[in-house]
N, C-alpha and C positions, 0 to 999 in steps of 0.2 A: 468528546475526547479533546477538541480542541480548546474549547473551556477548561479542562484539567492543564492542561498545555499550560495555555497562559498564566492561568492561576499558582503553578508551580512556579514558571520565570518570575510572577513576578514577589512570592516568595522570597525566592534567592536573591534580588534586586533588593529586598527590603534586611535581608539575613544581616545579624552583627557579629552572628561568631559561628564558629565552624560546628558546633552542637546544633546550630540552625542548617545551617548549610549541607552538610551531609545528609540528614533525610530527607530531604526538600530534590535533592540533584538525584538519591536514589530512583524518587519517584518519578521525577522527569523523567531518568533512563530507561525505565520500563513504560512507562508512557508512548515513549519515542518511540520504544521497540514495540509495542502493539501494534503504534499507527502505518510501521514499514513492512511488520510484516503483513498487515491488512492491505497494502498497497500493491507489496508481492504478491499476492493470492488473487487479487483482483487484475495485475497485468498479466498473472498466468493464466486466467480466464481467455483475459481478453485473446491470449497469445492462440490457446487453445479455439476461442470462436472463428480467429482470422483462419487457424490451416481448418476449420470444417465445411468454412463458407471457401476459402481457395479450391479445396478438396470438390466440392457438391459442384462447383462451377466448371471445375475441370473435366469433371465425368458430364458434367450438360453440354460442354463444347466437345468434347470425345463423340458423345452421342450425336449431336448434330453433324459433324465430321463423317460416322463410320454410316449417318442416312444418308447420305448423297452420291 
């Protein structure tokens, strides 16, 4: 994706008229928006592992707490 990336910028960097330029900037737009919302889904991952492993940790300190 990030080879489409580029390859689109540099498109546009080369565009002489707005017939170029319009679907060249289309396709970055959607580009960009695949690669953000791939980054969304992957921080809500991560977001999602950090409270399982908080969670799993919490109840092993609870547990070692309510043995003593």
């Amino acid at each position: 994706m990030q080879d489409k990336i580029t390859k689109l910028c540099n498109e546009l960097v080369r565009a002489h008229n707005l017939e170029d330029v319009y679907p060249a900037s289309e396709q970055l737009r959607a580009a960009i928006h695949h690669v953000l919302e791939k980054v969304r889904a992957d921080a809500n991952d991560l977001v999602m592992i950090d409270r399982v492993v908080d969670h799993n940790g919490l109840l092993a300190t609870q547990g070692q707490e309510n043995s003593t």
